[in-house]
N, C-alpha and C positions, 0 to 999 in steps of 0.2 A: 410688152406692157410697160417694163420696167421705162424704156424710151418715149415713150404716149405720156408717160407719167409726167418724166421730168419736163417736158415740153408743155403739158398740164400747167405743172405748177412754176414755169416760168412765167406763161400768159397770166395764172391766180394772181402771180405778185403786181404785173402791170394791171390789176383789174381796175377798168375803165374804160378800156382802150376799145371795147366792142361798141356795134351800134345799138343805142337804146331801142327800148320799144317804147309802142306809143298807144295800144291797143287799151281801152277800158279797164279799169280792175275792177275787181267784185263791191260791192257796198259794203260787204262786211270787213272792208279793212278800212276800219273806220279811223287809224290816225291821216288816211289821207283821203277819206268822203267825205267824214265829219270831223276835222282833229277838233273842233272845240265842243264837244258830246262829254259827256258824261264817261261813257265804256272807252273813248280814246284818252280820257284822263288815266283812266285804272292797269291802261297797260302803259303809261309812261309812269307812274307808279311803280308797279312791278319790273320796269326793264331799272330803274333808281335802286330799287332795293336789288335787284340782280349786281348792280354796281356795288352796292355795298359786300355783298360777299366777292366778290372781283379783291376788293381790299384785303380779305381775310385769307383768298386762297386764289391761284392761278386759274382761271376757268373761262377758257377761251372757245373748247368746245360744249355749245350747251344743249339736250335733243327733249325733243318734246312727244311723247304719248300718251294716252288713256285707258282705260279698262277694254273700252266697247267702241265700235263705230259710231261715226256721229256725235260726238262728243264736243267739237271745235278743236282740235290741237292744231292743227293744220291752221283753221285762220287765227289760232295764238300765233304760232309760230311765224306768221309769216307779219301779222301787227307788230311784233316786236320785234322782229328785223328792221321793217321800214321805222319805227321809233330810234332805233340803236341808229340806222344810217342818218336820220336828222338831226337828234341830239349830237352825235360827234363823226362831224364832216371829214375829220382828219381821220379816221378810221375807215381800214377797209372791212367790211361787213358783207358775208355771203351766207343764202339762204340754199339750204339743199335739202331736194325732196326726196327723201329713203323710203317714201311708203309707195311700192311697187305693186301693192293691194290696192287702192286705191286713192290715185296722184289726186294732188289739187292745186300744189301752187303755181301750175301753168294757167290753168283757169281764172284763178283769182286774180292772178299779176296782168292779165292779158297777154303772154309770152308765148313765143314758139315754145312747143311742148317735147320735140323731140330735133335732132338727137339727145339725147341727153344721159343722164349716170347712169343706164343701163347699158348704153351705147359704149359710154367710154371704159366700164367694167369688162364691157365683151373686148374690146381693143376696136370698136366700128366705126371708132370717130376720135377727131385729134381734140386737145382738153377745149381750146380755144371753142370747137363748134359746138360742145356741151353747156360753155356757159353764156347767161343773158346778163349783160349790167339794165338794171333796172332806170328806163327813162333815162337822166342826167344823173342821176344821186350814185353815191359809192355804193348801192348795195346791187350786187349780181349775185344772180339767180343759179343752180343746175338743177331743172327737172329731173322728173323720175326718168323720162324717155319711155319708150316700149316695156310693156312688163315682162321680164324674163319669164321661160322656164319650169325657173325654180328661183323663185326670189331670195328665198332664206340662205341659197347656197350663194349666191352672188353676194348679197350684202357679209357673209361669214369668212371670207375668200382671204387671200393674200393681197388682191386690188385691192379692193375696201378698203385695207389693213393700211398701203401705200397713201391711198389718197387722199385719207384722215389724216397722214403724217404731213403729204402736202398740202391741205388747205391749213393745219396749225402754221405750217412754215410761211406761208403766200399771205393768210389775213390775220386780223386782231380778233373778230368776233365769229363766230361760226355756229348758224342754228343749226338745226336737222329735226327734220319731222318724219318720225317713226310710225309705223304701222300698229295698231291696236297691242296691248301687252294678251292680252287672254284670247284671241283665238288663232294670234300668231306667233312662232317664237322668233321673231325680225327684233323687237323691241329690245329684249332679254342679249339677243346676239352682239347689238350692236351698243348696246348701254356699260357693257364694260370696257369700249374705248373711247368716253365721254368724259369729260370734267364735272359735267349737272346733268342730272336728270329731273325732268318736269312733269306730272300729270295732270292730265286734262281732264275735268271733269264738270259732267254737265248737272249742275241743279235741279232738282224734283226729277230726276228724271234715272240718274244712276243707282242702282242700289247701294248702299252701305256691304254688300256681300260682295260685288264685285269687286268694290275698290278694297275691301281687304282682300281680296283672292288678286287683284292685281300688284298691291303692294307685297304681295307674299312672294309673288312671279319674277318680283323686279329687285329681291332680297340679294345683298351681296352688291348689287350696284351702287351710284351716286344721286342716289336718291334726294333732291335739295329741296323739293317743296312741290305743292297739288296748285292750281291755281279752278277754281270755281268759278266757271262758265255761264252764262244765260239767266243767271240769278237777275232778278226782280230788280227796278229800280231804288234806291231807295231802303232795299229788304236787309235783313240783319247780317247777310253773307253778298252784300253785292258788292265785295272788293275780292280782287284777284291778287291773292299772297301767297308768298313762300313760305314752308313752315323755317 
């Protein structure tokens, strides 16, 4: 593994050098459906203020979950990937999907979905075929791959452990979209090897009981701020902030 690894994150550092893809992405990555929308404002907004604490404190890897399913973390995470890869070209920027519960930003990105970080967790593939560089742009992708298992023991592992050390080593910016905080403990696992943590949450739609039972879950972490999702145009919460 140890050698999958460093081969890994030699390819991470040359990231570019694979073939883009060219397959549709989803609508809802609206800085590149709609960037001049309104909701693609709000998360170049929030990737600005993410910069601002970047000034205050080191925090290169930043992971994104929520209470409940269906929340949107997954397309935060992967809008403000592609935001970060725009805004600064000279940055290497990679998006990795840890929710092995269920993936999405192979779907979204229009990317080959697998091999990918389950694959190369298992040792089933070299780092290189795990990652996608996004179309032309700095930002590469590694899906979930195949769902292990047992996810929670993959992502807890001594890989996981390696290859968060090599993507801090290989890029500048590093999201991760984590799996639900409250009905898996993937979130809670993986959030202590994080510089931020982010919660997603969805408007009229989450309880106030959850998200304290998730902020309770996620106690002890780096917890940096909730960003509110799906909120009304216009309505008194339809900005996505860190607290």
């Amino acid at each position: 593994m140890e050698h999958t690894l460093e081969k890994a994150q030699n390819f991470l550092s040359r990231a570019g050098e694979g073939a883009p893809s060219s397959n549709e992405v989803d609508r809802r990555l609206v800085t590149l459906t709609a960037p001049a929308s309104a909701a693609a404002e709000q998360y170049r907004a929030l990737y600005y203020r993410l910069e601002r604490m970047r000034e205050l404190a080191p925090m290169k890897l930043v992971a994104f979950t929520s209470a409940l399913p269906s929340e949107g973390k997954s397309v935060t995470a992967a809008n403000l990937a592609l935001t970060s890869a725009r805004a600064n070209r000279e940055r290497r920027v990679v998006l990795v999907d840890a929710d092995f519960r269920r993936s999405r930003a192979a779907n979204y990105l229009g990317i080959k979905p697998r091999p990918g970080l389950s694959e190369l967790l298992a040792g089933d593939c070299e780092g290189r075929e795990a990652v996608r560089r996004f179309r032309s742009s700095r930002l590469v992708v590694i899906p979930a791959g195949a769902p292990p298992e047992e996810p929670g023991q993959a992502l807890a592992g001594p890989r996981m452990r390696q290859l968060l050390h090599s993507l801090r080593e290989g890029f500048d910016e590093v999201y991760l979209d984590l799996p639900p905080a409250l009905p898996f403990a993937d979130a809670s696992i993986l959030a202590a090897s994080v510089d931020g943590l982010v919660l997603v949450i969805r408007a009229c739609a989450t309880s106030h009981r959850f998200v304290a039972e998730a902020i309770e879950r996620l106690s002890g972490t780096r917890l940096i701020g909730c960003v509110l999702n799906a909120a009304e145009p216009g309505g008194a919460f339809s900005e996505a902030y860190p607290r």
